[in-house]
PDB file of N, CA, C and O in Angstrom, chain B, residues numbered from 101:
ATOM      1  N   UNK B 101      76.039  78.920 -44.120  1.00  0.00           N
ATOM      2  CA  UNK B 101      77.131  79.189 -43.216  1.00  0.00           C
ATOM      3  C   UNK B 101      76.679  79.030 -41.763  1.00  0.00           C
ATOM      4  O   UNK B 101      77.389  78.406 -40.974  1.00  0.00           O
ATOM      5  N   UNK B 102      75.682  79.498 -41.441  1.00  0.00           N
ATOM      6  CA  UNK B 102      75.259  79.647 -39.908  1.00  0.00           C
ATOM      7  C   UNK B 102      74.927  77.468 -39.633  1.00  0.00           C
ATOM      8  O   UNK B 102      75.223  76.808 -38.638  1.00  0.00           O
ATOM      9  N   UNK B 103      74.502  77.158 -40.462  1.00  0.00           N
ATOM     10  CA  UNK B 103      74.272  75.632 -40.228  1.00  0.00           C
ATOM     11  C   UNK B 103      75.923  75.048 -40.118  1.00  0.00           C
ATOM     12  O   UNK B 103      76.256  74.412 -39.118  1.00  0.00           O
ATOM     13  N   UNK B 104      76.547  75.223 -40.822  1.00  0.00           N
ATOM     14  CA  UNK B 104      77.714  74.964 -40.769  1.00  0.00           C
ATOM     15  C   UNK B 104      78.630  75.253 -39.316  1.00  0.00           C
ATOM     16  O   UNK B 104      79.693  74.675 -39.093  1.00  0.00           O
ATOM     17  N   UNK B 105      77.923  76.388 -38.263  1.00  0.00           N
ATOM     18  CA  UNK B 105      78.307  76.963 -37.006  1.00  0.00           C
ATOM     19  C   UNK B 105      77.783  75.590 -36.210  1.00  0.00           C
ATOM     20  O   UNK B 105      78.609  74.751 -35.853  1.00  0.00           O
ATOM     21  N   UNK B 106      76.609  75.448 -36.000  1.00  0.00           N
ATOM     22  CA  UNK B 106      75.779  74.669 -35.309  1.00  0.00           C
ATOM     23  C   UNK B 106      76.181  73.731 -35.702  1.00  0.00           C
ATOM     24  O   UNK B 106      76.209  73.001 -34.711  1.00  0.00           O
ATOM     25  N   UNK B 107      76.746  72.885 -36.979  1.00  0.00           N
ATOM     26  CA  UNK B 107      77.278  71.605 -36.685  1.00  0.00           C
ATOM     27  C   UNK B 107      78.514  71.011 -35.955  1.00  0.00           C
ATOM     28  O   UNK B 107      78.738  69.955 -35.364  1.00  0.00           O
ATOM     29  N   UNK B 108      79.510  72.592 -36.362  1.00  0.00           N
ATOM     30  CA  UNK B 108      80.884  72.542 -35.817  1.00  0.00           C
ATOM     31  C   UNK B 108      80.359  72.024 -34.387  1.00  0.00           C
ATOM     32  O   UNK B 108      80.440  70.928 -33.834  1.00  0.00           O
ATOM     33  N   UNK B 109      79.800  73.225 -34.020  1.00  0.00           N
ATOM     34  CA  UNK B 109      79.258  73.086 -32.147  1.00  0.00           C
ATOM     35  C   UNK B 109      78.921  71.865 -31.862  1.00  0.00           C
ATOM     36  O   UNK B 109      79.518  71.415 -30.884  1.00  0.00           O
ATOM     37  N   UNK B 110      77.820  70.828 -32.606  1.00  0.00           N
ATOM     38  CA  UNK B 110      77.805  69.783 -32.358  1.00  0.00           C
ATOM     39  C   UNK B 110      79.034  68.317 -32.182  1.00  0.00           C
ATOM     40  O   UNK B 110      79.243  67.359 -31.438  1.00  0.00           O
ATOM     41  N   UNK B 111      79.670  69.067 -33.612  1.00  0.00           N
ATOM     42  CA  UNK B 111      80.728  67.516 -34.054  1.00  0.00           C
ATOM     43  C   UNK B 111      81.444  67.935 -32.681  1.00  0.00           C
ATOM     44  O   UNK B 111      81.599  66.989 -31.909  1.00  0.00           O
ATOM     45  N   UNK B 112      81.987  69.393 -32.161  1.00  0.00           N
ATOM     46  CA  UNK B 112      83.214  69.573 -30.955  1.00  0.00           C
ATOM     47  C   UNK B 112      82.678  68.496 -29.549  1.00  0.00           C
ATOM     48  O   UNK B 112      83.322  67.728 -28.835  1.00  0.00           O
ATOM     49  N   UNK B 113      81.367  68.834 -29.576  1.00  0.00           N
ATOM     50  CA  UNK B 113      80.966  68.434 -28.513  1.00  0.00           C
ATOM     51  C   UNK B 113      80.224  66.923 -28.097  1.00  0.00           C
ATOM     52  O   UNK B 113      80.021  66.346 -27.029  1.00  0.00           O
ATOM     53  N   UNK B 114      79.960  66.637 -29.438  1.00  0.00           N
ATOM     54  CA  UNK B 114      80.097  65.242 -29.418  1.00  0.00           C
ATOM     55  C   UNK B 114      81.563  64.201 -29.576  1.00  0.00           C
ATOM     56  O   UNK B 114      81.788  63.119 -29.035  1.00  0.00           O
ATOM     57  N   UNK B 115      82.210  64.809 -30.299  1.00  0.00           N
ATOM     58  CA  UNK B 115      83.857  64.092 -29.841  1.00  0.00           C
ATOM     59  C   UNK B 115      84.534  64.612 -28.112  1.00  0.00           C
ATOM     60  O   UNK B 115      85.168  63.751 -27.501  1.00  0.00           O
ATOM     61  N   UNK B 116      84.416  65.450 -27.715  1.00  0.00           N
ATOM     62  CA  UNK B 116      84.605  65.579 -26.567  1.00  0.00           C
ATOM     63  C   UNK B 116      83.956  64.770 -25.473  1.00  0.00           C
ATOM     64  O   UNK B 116      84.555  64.192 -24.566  1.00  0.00           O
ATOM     65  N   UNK B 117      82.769  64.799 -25.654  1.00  0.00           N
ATOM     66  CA  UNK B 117      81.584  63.814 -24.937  1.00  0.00           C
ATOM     67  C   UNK B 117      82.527  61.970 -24.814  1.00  0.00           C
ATOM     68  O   UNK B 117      82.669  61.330 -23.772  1.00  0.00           O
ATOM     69  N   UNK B 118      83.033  61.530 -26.294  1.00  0.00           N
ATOM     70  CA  UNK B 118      83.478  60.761 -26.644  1.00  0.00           C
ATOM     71  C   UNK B 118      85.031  60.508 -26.020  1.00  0.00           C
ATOM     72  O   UNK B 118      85.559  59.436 -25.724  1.00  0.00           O
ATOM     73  N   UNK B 119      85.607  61.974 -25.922  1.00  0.00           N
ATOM     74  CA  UNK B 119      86.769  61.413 -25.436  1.00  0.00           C
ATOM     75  C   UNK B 119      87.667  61.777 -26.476  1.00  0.00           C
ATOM     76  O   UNK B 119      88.792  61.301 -26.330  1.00  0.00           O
ATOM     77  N   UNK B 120      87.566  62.196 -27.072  1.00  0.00           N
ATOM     78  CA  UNK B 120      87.957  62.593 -29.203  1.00  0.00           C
ATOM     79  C   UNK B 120      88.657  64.324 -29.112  1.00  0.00           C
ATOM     80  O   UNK B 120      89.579  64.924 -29.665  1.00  0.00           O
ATOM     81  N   UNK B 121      87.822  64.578 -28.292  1.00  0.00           N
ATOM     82  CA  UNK B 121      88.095  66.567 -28.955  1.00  0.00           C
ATOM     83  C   UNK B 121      88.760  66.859 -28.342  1.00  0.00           C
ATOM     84  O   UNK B 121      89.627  66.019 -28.098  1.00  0.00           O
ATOM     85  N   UNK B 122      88.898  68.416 -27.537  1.00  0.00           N
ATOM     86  CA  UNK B 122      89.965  68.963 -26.711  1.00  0.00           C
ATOM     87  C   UNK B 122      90.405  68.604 -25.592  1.00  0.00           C
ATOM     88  O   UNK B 122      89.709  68.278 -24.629  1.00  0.00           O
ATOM     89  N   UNK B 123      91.882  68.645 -25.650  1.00  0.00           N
ATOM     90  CA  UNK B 123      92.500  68.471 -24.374  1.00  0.00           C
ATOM     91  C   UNK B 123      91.813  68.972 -23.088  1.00  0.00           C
ATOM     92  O   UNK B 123      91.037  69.927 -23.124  1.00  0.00           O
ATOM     93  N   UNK B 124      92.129  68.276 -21.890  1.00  0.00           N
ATOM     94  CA  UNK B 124      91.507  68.455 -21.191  1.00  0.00           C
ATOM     95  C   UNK B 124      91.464  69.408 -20.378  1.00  0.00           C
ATOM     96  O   UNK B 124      90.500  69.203 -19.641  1.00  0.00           O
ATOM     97  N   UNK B 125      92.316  70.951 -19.926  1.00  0.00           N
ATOM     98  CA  UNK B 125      92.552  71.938 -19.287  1.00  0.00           C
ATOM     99  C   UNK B 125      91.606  72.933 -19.747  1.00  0.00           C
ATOM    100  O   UNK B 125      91.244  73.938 -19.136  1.00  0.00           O
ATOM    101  N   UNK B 126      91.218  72.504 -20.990  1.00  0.00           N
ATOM    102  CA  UNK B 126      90.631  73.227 -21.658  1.00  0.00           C
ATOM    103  C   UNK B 126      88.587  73.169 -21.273  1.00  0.00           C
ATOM    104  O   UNK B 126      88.183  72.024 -21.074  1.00  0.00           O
ATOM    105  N   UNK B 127      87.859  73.917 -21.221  1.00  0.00           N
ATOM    106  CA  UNK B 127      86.631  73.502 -21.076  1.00  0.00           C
ATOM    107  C   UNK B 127      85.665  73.419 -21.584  1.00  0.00           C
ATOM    108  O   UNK B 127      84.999  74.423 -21.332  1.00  0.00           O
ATOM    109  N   UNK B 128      85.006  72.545 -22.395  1.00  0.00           N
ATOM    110  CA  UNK B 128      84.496  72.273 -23.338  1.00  0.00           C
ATOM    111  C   UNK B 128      82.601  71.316 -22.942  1.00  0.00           C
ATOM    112  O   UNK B 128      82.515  70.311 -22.237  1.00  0.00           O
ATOM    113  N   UNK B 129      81.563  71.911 -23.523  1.00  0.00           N
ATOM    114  CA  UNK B 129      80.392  71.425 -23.544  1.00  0.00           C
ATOM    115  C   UNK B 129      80.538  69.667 -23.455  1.00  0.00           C
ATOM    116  O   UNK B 129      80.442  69.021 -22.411  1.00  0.00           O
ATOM    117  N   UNK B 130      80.685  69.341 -24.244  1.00  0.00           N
ATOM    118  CA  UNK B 130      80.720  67.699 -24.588  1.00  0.00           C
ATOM    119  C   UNK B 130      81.277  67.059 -23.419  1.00  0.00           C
ATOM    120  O   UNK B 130      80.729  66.098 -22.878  1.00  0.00           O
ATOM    121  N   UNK B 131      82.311  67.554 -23.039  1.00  0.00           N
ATOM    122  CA  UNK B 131      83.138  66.744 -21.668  1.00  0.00           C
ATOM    123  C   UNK B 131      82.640  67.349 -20.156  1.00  0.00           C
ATOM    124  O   UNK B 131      83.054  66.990 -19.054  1.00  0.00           O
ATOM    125  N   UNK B 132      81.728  68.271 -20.431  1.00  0.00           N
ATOM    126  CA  UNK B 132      80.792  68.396 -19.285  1.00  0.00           C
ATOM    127  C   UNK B 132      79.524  67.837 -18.997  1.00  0.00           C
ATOM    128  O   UNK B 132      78.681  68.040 -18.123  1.00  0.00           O
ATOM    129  N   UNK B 133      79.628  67.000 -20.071  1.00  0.00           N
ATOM    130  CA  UNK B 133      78.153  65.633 -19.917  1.00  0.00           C
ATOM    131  C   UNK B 133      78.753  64.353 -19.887  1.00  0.00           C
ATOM    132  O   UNK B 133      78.120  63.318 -20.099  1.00  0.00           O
ATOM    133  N   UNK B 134      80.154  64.409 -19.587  1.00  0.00           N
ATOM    134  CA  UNK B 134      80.763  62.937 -19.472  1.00  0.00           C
ATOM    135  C   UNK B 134      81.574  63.089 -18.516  1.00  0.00           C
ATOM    136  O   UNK B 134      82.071  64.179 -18.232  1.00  0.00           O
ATOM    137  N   UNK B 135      81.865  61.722 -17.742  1.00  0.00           N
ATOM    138  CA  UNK B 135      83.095  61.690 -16.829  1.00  0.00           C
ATOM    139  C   UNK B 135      82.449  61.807 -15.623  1.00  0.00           C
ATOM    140  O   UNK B 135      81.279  61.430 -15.696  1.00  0.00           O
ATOM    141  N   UNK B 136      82.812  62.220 -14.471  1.00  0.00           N
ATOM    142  CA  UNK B 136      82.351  62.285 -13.360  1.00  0.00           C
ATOM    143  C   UNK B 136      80.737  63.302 -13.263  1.00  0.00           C
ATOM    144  O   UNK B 136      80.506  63.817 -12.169  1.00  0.00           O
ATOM    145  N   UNK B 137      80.341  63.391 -13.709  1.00  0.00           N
ATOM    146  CA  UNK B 137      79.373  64.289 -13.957  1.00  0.00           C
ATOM    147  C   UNK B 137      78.325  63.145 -13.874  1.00  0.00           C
ATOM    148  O   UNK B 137      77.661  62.945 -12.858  1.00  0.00           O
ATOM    149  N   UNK B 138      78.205  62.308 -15.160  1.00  0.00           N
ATOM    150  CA  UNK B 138      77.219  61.233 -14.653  1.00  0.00           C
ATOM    151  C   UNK B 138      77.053  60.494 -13.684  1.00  0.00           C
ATOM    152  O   UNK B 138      76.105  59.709 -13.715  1.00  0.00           O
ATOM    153  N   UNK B 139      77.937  60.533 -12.533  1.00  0.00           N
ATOM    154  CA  UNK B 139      77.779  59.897 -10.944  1.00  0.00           C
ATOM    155  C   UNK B 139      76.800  60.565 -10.307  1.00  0.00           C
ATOM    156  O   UNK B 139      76.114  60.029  -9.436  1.00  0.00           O
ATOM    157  N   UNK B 140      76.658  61.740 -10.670  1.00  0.00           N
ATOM    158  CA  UNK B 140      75.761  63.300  -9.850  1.00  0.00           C
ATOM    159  C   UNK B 140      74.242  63.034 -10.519  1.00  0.00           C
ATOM    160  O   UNK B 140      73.248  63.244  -9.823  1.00  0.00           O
ATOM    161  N   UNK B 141      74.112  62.559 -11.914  1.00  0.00           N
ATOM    162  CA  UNK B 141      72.958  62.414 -12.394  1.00  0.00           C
ATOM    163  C   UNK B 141      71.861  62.764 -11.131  1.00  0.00           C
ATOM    164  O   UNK B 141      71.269  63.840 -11.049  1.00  0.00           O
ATOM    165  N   UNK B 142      71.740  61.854 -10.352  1.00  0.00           N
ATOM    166  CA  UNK B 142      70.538  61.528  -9.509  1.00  0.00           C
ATOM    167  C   UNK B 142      70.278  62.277  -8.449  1.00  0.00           C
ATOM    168  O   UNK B 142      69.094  62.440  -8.158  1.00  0.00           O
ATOM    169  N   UNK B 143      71.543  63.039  -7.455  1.00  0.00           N
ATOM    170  CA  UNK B 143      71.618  63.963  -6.888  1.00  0.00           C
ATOM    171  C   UNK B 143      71.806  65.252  -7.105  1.00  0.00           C
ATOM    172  O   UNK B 143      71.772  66.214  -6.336  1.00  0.00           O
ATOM    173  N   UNK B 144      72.088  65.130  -8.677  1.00  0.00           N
ATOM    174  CA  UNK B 144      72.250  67.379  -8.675  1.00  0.00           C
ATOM    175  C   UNK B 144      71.877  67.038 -10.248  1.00  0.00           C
ATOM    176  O   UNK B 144      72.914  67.253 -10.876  1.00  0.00           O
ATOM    177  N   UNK B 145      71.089  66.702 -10.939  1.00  0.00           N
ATOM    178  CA  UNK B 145      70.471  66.804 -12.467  1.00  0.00           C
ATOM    179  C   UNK B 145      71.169  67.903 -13.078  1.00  0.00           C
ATOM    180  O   UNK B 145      71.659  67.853 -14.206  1.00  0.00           O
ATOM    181  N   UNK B 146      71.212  69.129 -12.127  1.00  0.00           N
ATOM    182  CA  UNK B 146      71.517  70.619 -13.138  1.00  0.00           C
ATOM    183  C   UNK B 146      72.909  70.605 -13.658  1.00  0.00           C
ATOM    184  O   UNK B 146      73.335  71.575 -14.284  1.00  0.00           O
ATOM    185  N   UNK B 147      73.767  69.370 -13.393  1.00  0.00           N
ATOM    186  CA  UNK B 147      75.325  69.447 -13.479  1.00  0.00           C
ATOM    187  C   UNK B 147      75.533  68.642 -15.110  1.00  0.00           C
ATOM    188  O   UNK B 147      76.604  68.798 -15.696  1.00  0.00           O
ATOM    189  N   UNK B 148      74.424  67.803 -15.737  1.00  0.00           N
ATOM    190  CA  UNK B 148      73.989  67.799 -16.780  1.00  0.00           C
ATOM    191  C   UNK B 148      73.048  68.408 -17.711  1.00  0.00           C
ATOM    192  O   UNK B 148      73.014  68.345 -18.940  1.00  0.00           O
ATOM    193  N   UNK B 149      72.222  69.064 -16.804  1.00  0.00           N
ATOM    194  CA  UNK B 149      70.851  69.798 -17.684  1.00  0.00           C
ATOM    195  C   UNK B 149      71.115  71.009 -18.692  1.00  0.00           C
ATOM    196  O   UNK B 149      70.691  71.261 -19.820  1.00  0.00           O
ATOM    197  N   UNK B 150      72.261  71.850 -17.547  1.00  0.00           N
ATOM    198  CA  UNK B 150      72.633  72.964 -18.266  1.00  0.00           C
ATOM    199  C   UNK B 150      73.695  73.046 -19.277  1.00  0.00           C
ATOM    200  O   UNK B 150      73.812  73.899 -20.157  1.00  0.00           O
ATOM    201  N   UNK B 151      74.332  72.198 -19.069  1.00  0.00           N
ATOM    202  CA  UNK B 151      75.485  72.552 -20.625  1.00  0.00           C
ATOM    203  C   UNK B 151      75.104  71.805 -21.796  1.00  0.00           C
ATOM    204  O   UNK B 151      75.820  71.854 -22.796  1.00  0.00           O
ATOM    205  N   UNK B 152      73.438  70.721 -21.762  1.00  0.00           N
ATOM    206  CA  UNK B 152      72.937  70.682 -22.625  1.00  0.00           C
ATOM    207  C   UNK B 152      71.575  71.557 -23.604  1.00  0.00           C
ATOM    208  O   UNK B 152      71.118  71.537 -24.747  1.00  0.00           O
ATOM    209  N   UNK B 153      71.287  72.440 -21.990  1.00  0.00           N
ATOM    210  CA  UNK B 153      70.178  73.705 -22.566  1.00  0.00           C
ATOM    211  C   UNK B 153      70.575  74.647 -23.584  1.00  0.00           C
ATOM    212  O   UNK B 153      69.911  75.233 -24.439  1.00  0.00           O
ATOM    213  N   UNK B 154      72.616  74.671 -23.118  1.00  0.00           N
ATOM    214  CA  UNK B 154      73.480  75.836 -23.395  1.00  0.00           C
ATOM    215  C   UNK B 154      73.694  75.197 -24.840  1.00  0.00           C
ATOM    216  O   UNK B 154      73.503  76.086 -25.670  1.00  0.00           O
ATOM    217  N   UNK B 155      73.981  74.129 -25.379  1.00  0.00           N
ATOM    218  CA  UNK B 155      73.980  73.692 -26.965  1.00  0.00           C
ATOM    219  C   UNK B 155      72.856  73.535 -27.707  1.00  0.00           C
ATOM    220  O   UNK B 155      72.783  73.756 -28.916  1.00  0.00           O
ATOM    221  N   UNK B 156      71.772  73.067 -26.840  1.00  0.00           N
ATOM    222  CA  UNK B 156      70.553  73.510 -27.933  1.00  0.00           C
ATOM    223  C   UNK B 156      70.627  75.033 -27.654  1.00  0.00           C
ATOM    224  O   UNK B 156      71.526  75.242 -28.469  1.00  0.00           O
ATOM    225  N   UNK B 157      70.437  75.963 -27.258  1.00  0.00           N
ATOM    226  CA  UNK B 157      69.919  77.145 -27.177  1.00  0.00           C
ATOM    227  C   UNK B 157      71.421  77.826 -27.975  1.00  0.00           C
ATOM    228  O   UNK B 157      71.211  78.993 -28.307  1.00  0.00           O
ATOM    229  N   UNK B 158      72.313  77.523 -28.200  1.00  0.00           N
ATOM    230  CA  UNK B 158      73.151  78.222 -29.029  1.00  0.00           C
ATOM    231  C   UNK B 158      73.466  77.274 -30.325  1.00  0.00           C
ATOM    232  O   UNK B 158      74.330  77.665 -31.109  1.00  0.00           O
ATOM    233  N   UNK B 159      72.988  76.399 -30.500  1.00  0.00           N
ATOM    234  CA  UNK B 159      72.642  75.877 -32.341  1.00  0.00           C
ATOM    235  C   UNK B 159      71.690  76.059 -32.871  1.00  0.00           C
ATOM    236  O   UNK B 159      71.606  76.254 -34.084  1.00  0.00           O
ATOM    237  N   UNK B 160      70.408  76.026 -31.788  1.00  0.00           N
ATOM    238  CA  UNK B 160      69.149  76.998 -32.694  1.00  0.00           C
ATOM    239  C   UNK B 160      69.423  78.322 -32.838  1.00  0.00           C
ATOM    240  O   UNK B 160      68.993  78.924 -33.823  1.00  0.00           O
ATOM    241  N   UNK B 161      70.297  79.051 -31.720  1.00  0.00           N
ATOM    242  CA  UNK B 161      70.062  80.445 -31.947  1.00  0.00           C
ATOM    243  C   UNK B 161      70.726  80.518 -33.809  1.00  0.00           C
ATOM    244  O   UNK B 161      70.099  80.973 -34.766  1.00  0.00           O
ATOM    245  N   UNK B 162      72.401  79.800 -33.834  1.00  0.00           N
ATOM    246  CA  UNK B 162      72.827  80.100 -35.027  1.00  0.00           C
ATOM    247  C   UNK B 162      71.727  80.094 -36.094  1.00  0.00           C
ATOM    248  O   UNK B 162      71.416  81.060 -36.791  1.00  0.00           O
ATOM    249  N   UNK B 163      70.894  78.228 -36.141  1.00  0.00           N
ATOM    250  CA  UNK B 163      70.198  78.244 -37.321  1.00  0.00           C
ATOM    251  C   UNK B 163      68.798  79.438 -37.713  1.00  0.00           C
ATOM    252  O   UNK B 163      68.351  79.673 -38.836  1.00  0.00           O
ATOM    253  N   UNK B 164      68.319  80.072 -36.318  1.00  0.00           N
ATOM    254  CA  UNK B 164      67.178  81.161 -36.365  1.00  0.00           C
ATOM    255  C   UNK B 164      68.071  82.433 -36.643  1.00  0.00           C
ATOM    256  O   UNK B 164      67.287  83.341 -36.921  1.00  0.00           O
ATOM    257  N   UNK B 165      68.888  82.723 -36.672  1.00  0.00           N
ATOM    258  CA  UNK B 165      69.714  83.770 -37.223  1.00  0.00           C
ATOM    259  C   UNK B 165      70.192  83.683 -38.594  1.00  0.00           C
ATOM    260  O   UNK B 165      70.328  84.705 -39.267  1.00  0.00           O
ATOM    261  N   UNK B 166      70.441  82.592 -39.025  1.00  0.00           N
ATOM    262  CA  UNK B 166      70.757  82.240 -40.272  1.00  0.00           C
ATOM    263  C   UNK B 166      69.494  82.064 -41.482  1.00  0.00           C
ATOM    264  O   UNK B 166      69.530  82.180 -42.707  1.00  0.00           O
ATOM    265  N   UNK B 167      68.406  81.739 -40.545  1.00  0.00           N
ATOM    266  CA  UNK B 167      67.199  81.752 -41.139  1.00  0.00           C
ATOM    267  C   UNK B 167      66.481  83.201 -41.242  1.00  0.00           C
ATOM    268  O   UNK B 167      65.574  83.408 -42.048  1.00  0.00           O
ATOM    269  N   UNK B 168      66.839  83.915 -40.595  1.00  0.00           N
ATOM    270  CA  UNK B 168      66.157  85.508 -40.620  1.00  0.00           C
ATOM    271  C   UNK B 168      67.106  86.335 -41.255  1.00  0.00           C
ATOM    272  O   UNK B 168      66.634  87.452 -41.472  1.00  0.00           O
ATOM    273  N   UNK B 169      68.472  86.173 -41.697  1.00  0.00           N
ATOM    274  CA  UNK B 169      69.312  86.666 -42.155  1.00  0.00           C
ATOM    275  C   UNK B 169      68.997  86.191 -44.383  1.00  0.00           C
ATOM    276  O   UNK B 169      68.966  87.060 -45.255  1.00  0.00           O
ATOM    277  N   UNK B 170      68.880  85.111 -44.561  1.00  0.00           N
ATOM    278  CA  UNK B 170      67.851  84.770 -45.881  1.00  0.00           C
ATOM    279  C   UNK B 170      67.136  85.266 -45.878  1.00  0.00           C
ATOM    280  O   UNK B 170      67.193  85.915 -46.923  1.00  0.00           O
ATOM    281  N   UNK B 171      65.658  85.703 -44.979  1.00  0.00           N
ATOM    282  CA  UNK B 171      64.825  86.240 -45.656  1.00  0.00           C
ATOM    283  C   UNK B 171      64.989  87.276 -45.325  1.00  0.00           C
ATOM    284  O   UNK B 171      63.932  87.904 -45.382  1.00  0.00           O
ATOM    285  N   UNK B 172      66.032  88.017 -44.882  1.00  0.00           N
ATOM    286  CA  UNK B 172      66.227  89.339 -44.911  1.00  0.00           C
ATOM    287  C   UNK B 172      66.553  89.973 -46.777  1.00  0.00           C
ATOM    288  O   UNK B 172      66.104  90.811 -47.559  1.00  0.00           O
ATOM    289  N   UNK B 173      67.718  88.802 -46.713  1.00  0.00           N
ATOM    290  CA  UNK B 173      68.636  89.323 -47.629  1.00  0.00           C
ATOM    291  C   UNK B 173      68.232  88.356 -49.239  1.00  0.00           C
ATOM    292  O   UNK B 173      68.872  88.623 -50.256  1.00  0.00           O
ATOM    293  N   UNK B 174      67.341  87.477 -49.251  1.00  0.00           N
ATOM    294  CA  UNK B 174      67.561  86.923 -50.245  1.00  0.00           C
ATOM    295  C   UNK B 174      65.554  87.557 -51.567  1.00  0.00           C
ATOM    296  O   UNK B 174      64.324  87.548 -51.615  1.00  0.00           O
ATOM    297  N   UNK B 175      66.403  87.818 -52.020  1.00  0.00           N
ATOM    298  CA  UNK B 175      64.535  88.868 -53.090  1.00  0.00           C
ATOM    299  C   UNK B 175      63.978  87.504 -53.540  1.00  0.00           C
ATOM    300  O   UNK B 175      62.919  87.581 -54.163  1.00  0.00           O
ATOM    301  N   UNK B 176      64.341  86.614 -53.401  1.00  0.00           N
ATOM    302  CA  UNK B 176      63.304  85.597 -54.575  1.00  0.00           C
ATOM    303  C   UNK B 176      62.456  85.030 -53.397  1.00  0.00           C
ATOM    304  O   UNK B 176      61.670  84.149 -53.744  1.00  0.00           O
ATOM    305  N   UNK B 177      62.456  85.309 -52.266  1.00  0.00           N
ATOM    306  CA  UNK B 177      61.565  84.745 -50.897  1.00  0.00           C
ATOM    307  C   UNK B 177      61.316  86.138 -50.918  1.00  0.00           C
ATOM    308  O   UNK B 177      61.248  86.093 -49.690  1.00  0.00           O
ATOM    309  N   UNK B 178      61.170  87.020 -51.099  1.00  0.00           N
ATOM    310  CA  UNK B 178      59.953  88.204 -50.569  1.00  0.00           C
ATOM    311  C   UNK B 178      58.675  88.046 -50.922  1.00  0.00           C
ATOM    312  O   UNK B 178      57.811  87.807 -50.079  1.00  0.00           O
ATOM    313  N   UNK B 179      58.412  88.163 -52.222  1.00  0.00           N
ATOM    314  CA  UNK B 179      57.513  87.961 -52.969  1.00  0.00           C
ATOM    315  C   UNK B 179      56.306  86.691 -52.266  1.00  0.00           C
ATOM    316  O   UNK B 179      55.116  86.948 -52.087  1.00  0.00           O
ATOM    317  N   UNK B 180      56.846  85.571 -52.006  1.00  0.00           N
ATOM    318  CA  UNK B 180      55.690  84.415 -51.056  1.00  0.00           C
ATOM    319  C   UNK B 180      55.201  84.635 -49.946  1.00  0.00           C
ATOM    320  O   UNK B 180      54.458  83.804 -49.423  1.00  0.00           O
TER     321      UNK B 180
END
């Protein structure tokens, strides 16, 4: 289930990136690494850096939560 979080997050934000996902009033990761944003590349980096730190750091968090939540809960991994 938690992998299943982290992909959603990905597929939203790669169709948005694309031009594919949510309308636009709306504010969304993917469409904050596209569009006028890449003109800034060279003069302000952080206007891309961070809403891609913000999707890795919240799809690993799901999959390291999802991974400590198994070996919390699952008995046939205690034992190794």
């Amino acid at each position: 289930m938690s992998s299943m979080f982290g992909t959603a997050i990905l597929t939203e934000a790669g169709l948005s990136f694309l031009g594919l996902g949510i309308s636009e009033p709306t504010p969304s990761w993917g469409r904050m690494l596209t569009g006028q944003a890449a003109q800034y590349l060279s003069t302000s980096p952080w206007i891309l850096i961070f809403p891609g730190i913000a999707i890795t750091i919240t799809v690993m968090g799901f999959a390291f939560a999802g991974d400590a939540l198994r070996d919390i809960f699952d008995p046939r991994q205690r034992g190794r």
